[in-house]
Backbone bond lengths (Angstrom), bond angles and torsions (degrees), N, CA, C in turn:
res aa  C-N    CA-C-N  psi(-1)  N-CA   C-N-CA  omega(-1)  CA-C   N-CA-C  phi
1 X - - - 1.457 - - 1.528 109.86 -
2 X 1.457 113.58 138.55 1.507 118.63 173.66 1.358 105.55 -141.70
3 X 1.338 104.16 135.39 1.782 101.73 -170.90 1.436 94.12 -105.90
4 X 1.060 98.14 164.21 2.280 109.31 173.63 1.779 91.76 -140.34
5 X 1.343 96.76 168.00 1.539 113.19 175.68 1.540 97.14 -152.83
6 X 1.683 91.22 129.09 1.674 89.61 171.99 1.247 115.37 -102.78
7 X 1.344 120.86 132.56 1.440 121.93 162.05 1.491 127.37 -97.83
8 X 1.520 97.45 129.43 1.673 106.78 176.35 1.244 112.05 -91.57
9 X 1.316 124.49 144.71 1.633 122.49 140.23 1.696 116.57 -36.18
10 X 1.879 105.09 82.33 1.242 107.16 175.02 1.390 98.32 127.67
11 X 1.061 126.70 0.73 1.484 123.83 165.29 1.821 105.93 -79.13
12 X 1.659 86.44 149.21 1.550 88.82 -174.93 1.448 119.44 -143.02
13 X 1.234 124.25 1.08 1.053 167.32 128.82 1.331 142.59 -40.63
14 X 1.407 107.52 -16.17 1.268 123.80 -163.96 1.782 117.60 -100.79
15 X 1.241 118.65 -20.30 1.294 138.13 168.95 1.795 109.53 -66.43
16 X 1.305 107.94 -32.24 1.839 112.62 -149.59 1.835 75.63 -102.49
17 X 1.742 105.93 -43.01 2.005 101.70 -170.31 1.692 100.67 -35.48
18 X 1.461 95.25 -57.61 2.034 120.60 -155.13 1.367 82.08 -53.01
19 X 1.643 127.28 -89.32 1.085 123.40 -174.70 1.466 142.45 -23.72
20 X 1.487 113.06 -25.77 1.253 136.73 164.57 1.644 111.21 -57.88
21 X 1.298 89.53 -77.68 1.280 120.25 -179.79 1.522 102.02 -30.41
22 X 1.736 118.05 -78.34 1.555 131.72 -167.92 1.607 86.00 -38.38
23 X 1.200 128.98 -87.04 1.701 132.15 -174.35 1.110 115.27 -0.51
24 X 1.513 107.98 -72.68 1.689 124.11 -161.55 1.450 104.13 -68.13
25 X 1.691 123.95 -35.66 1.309 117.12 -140.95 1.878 83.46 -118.84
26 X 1.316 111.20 -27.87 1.591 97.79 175.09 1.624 111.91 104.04
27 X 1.723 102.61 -23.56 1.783 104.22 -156.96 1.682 84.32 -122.21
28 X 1.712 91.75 -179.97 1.460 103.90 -168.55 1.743 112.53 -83.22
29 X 1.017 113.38 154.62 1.764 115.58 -175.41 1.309 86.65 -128.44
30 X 1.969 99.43 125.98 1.408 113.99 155.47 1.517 121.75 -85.91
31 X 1.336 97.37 137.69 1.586 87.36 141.77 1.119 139.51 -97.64
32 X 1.356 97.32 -179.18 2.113 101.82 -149.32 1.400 87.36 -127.31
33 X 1.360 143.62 98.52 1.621 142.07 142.62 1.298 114.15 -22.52
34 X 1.274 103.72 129.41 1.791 97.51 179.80 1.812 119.65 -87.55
35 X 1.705 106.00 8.96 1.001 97.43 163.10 1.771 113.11 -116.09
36 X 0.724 110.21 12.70 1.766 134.74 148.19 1.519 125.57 -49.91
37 X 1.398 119.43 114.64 0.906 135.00 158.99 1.596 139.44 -42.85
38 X 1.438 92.82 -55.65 1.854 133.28 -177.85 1.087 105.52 -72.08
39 X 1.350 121.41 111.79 1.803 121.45 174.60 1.627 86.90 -95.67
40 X 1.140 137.03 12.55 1.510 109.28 178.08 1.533 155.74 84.82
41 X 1.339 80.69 -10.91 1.862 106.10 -174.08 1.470 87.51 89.51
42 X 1.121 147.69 20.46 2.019 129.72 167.18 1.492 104.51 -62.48
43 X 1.471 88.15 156.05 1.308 98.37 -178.50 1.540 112.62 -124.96
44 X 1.266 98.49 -19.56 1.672 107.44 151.80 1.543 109.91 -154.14
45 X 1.464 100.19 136.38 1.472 124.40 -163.07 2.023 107.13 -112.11
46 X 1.165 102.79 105.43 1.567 106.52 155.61 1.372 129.33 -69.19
47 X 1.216 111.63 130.88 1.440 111.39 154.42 1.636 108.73 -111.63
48 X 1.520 102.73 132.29 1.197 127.34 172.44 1.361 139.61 -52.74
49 X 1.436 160.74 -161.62 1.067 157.53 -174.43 1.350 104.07 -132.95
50 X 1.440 134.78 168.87 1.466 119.20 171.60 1.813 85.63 145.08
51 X 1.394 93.88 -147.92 1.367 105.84 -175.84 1.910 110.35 -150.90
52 X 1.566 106.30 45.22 1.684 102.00 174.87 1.411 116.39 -39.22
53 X 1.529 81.28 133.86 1.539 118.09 165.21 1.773 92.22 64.57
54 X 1.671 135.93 39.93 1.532 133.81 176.58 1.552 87.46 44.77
55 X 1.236 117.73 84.21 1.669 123.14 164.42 1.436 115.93 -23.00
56 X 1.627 101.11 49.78 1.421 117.09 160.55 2.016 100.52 -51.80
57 X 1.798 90.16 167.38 1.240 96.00 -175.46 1.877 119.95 64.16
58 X 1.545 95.52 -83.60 1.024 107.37 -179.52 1.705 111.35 -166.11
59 X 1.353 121.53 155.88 1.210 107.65 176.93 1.852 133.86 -48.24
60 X 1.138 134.85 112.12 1.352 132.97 -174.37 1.721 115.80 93.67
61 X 1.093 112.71 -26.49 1.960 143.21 -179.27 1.211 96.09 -39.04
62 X 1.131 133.51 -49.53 1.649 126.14 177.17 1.630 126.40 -110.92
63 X 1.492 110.97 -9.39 1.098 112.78 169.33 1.602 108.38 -60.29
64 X 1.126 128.95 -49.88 1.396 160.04 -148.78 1.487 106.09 -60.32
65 X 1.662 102.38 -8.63 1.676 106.32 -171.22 1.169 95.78 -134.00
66 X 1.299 131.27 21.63 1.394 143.12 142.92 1.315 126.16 -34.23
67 X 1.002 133.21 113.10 2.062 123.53 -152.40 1.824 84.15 -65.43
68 X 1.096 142.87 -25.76 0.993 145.24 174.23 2.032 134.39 -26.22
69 X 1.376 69.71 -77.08 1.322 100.13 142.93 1.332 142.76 -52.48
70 X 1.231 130.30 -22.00 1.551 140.34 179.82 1.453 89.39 -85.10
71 X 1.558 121.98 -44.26 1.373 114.06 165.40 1.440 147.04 -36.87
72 X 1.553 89.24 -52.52 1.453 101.67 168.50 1.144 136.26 -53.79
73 X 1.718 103.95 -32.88 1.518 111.76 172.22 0.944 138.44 -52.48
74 X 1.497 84.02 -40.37 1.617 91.09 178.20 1.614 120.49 -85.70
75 X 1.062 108.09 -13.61 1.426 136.82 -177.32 1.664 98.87 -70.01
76 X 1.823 113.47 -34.82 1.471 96.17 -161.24 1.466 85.59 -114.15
77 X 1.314 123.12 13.05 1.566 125.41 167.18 1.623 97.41 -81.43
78 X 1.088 103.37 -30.64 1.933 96.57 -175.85 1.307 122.80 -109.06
79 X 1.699 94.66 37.86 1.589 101.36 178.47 1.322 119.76 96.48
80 X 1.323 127.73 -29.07 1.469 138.88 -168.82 1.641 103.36 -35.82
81 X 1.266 115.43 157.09 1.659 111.34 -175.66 1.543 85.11 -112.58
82 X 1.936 124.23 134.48 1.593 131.06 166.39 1.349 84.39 -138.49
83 X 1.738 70.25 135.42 2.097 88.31 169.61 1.965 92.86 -133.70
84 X 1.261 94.88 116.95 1.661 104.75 164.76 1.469 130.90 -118.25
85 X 1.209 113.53 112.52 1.238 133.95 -157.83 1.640 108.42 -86.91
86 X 1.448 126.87 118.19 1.686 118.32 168.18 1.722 99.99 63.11
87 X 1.224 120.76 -124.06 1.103 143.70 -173.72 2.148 91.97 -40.49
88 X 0.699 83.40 -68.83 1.893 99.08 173.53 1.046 123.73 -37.98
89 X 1.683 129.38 -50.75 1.072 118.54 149.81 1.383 144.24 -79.65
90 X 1.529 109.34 1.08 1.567 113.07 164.82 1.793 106.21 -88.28
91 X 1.244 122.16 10.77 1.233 126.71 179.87 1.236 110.06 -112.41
92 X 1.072 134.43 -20.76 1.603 162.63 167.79 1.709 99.25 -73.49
93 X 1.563 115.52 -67.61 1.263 99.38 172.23 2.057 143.54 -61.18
94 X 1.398 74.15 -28.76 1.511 95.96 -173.25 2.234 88.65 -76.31
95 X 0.360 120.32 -109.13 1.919 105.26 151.57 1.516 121.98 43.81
96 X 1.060 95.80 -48.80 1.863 116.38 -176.75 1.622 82.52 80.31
97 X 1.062 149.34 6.65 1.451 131.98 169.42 1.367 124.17 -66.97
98 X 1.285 111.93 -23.30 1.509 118.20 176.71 2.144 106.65 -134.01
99 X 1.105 86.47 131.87 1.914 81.88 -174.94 1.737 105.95 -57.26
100 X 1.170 101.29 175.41 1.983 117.32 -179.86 1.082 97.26 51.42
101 X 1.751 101.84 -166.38 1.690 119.32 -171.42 1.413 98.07 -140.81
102 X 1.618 91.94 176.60 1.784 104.06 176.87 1.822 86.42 -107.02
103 X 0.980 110.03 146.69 1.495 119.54 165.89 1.496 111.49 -133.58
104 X 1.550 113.73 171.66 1.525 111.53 179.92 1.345 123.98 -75.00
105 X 1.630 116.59 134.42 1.012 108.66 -133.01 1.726 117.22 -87.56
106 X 0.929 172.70 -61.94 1.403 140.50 160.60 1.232 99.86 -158.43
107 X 1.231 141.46 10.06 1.386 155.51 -161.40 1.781 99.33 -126.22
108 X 1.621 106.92 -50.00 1.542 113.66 -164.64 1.289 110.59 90.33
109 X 1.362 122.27 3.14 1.315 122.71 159.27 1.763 139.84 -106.16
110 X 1.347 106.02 143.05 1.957 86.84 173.86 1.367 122.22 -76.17
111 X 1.071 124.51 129.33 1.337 141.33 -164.03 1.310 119.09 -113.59
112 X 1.748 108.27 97.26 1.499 112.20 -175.53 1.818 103.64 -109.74
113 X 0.915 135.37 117.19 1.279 142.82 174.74 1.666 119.15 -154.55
114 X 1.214 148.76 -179.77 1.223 145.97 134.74 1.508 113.24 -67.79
115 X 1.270 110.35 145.15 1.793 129.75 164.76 1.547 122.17 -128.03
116 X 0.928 116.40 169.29 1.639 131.38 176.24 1.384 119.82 -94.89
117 X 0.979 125.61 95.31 1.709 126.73 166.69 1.564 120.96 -82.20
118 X 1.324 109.37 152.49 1.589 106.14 -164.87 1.950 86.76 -135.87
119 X 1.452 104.14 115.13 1.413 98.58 -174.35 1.498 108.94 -99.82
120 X 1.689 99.71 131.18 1.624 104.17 164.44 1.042 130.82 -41.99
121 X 1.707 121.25 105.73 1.700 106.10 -157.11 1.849 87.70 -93.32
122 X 1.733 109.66 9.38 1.970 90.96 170.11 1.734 124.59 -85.61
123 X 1.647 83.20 -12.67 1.478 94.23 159.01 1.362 151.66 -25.69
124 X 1.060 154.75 95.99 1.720 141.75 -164.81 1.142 100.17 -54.40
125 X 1.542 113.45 -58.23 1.819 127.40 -178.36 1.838 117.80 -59.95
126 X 1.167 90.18 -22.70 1.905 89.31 -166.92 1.749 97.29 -124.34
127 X 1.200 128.46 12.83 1.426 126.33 165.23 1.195 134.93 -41.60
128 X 1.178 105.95 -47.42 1.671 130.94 -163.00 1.850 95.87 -98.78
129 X 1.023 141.60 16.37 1.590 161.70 -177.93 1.372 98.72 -104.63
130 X 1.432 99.56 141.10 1.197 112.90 176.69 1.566 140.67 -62.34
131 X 0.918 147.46 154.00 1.564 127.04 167.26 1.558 107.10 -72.74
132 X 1.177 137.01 -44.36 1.379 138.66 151.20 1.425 113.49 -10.27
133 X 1.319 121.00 116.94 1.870 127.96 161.87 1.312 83.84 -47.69
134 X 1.347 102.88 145.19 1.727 132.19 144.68 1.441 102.95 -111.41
135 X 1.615 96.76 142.18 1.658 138.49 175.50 1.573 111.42 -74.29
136 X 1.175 117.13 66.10 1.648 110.67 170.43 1.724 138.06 -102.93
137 X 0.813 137.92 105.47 1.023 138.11 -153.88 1.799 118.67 -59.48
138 X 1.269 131.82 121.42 1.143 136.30 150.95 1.585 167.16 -82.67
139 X 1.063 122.73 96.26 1.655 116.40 -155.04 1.788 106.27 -129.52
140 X 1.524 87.95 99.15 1.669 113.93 166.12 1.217 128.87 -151.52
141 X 1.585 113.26 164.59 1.366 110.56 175.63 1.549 94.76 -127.57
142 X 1.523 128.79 -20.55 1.539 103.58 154.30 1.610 126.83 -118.75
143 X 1.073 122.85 80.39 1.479 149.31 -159.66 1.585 111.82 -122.40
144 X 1.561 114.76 34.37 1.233 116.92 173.66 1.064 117.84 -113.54
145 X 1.469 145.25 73.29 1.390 158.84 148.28 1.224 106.91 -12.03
146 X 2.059 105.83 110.26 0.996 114.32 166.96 1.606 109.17 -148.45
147 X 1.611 115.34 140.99 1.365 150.03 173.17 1.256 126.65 -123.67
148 X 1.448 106.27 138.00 1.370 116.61 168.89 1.287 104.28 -55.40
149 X 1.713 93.58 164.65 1.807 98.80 177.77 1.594 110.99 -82.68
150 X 1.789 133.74 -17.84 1.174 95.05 170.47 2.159 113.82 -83.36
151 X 1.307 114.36 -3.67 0.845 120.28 -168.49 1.984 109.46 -79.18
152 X 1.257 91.00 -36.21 1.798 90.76 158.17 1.058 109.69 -61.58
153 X 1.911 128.93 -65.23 1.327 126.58 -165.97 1.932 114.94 -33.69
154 X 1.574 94.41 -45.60 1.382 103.91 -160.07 1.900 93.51 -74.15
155 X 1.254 137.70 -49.70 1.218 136.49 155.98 1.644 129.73 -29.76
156 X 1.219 84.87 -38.21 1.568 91.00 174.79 1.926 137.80 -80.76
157 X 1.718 86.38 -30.05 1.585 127.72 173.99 1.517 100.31 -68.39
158 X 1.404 132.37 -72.60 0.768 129.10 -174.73 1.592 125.60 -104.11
159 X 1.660 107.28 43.89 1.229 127.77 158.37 1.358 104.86 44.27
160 X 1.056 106.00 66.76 1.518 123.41 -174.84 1.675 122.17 -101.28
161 X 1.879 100.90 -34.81 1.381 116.70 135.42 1.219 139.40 -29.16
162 X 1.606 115.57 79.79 1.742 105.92 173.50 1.371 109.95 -64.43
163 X 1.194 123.23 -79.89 1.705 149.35 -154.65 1.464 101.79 -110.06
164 X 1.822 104.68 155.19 1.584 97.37 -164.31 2.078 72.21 -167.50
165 X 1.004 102.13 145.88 1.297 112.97 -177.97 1.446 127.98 -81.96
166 X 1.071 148.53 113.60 1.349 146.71 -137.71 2.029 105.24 -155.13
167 X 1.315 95.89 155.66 1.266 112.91 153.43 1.281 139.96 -41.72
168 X 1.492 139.77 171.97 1.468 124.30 175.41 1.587 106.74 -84.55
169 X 1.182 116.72 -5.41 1.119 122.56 -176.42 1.723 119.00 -94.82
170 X 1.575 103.47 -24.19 1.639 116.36 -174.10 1.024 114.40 111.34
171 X 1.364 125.48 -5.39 1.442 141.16 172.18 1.208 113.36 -55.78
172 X 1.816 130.39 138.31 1.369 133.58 168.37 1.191 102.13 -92.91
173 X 1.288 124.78 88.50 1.578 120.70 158.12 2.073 116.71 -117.95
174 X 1.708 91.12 160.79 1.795 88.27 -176.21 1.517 111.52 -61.25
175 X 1.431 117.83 -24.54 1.487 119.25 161.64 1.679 120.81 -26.86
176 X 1.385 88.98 -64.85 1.425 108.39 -166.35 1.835 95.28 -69.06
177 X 0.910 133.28 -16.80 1.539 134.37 -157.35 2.091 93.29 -78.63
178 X 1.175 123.45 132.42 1.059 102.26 -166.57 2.120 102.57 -116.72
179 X 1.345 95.87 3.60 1.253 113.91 -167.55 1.280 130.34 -134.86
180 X 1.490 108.31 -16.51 1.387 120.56 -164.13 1.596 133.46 94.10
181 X 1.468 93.80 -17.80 1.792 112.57 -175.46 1.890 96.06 -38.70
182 X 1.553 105.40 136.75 0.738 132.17 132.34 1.514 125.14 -14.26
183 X 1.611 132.35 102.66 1.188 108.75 168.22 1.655 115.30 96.32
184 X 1.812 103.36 -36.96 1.748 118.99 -166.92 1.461 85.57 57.99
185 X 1.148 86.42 51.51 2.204 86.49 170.03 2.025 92.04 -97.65
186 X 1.243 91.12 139.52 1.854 100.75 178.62 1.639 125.49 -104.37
187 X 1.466 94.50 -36.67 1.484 137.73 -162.93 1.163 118.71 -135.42
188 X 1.592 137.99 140.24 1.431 137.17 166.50 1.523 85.00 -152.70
189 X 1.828 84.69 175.91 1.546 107.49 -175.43 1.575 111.53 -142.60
190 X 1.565 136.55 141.26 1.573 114.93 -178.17 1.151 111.51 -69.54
191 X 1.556 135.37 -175.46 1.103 121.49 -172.45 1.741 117.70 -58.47
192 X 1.410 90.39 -55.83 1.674 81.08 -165.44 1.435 102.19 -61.37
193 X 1.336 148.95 -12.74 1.573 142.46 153.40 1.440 91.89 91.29
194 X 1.741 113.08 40.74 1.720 119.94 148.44 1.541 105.90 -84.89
195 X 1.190 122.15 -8.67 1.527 111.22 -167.41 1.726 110.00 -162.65
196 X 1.718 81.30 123.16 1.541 104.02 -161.76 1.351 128.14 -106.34
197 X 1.278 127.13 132.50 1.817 111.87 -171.74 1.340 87.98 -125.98
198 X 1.548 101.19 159.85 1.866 117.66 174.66 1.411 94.72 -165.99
199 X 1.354 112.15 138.44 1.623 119.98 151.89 1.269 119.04 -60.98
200 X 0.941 108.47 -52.24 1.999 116.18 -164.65 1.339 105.37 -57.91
201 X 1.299 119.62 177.13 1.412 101.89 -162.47 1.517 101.92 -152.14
202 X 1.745 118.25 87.58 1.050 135.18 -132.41 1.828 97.52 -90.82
203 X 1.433 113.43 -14.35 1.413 114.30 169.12 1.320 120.59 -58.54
204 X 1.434 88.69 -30.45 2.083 96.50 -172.35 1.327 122.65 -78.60
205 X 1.315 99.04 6.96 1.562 101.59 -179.20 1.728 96.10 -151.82
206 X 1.091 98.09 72.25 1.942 101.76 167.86 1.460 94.36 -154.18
207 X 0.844 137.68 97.42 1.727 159.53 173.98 1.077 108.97 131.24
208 X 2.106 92.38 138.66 1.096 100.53 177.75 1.007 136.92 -79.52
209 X 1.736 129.19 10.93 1.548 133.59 160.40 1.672 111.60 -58.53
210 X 1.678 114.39 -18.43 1.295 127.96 158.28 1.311 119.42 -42.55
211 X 1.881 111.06 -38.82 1.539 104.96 -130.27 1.158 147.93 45.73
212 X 1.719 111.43 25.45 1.132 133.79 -151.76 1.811 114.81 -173.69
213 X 1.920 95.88 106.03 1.375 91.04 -178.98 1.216 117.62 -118.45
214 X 1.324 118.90 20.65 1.634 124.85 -169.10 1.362 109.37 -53.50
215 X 1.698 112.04 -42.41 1.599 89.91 -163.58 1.502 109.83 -75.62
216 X 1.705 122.89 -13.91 1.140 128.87 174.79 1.790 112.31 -28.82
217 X 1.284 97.80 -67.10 1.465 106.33 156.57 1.585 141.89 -8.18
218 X 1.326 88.57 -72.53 1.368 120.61 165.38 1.526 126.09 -25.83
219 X 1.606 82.21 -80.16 1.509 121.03 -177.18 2.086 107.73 -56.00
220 X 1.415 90.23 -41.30 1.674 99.53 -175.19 1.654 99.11 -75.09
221 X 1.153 119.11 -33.31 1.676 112.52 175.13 1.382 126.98 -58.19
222 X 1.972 110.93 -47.25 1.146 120.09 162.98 1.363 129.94 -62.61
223 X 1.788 117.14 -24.10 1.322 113.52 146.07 1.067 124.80 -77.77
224 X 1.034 164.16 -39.61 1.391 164.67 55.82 1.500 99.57 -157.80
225 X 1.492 101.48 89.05 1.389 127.74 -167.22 1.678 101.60 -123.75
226 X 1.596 122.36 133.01 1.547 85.64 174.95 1.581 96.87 -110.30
């Protein structure tokens, strides 16, 4: 296993990802320039949270033509493992790498707080996760997950749904919805479940100077570390 992290002009996130990462996994994490070609020999590549390129346009809208990126495709056409977090997965979507979009989120405000995730244990990626909500922290202003209805159906069929936003209890209620998403969907995966998006932002809560190791979890599932 070799991890990479790409950094955009406007990633902010990406210092605390690596650092995460080195902890859990023990070995060194590159970074990946987003005007870089060379993923490095990785074998799974993060994208970070932040705000590339000042989410001109729109969130992810110009990262997406990052020579970087043309890489990835092909990279996640041949199996490559990408996990994009916040900033990451609206760059992933905008991408065609992951179906739907993030849009603004239903309030009109950015929304930094902690939430409750309830992980699909039919999942390949989120199996080995607890039935227990995890505590992960969130900070966006476009983090509203939205799909057509056959494009849910097909998400839903083939458990494509990681994370879905919930109560402290595990409950699906609009309470718990912190954005408006569609579904209180948090997380998805493409079909074959090489490539992963989530808002929440599972770095920010894996050490215990946190008081908080939920996303530790997380992060060890998508590697599939136990």
């Amino acid at each position: 296993m070799k991890i990479g992290v790409v950094v955009f002009p406007g990633s902010n996130c990406d210092r605390d990802l690596i650092e995460v990462l080195s902890s859990i996994t023990h070995t060194t994490v590159e970074e990946l320039w987003h005007k870089s070609s060379d993923l490095k020999g990785c074998t799974h590549i993060f994208l970070p949270g932040g705000f590339s390129f000042g989410d001109y346009l729109r969130s992810g809208a110009l990262a997406k033509i990052s020579p970087i990126m043309q890489e990835l495709k092909v990279f996640a056409q041949n199996g490559g493992k990408i996990i994009g977090i916040c900033n990451g997965f609206q760059i992933l979507c905008e991408s065609n790498l992951l179906p739907g979009a993030l849009l603004r989120n239903e309030n009109r405000k950015f929304v930094c707080k902690d939430v409750y995730l309830k992980a699909n244990s039919n999942a390949v990626k989120t199996q080995t996760l607890s039935h227990i909500p995890y505590k992960v922290p969130i900070a966006h202003g476009e983090g509203r997950y939205f799909a057509d209805t056959t494009t849910l159906n097909n998400l839903k069929k083939n458990n494509q749904i990681l994370f879905t936003y919930c109560s402290a209890e595990g409950s699906l209620t609009e309470d718990s919805n912190p954005n408006g998403s569609v579904d209180n969907i948090a997380g998805i995966c493409n079909e074959t479940g090489n490539v992963i998006g989530m808002m929440p932002h599972p770095e920010r809560c894996a050490s215990d100077f946190l008081y908080n190791v939920d996303g530790k979890a997380i992060i060890k599932a998508f590697l599939k570390l136990s």
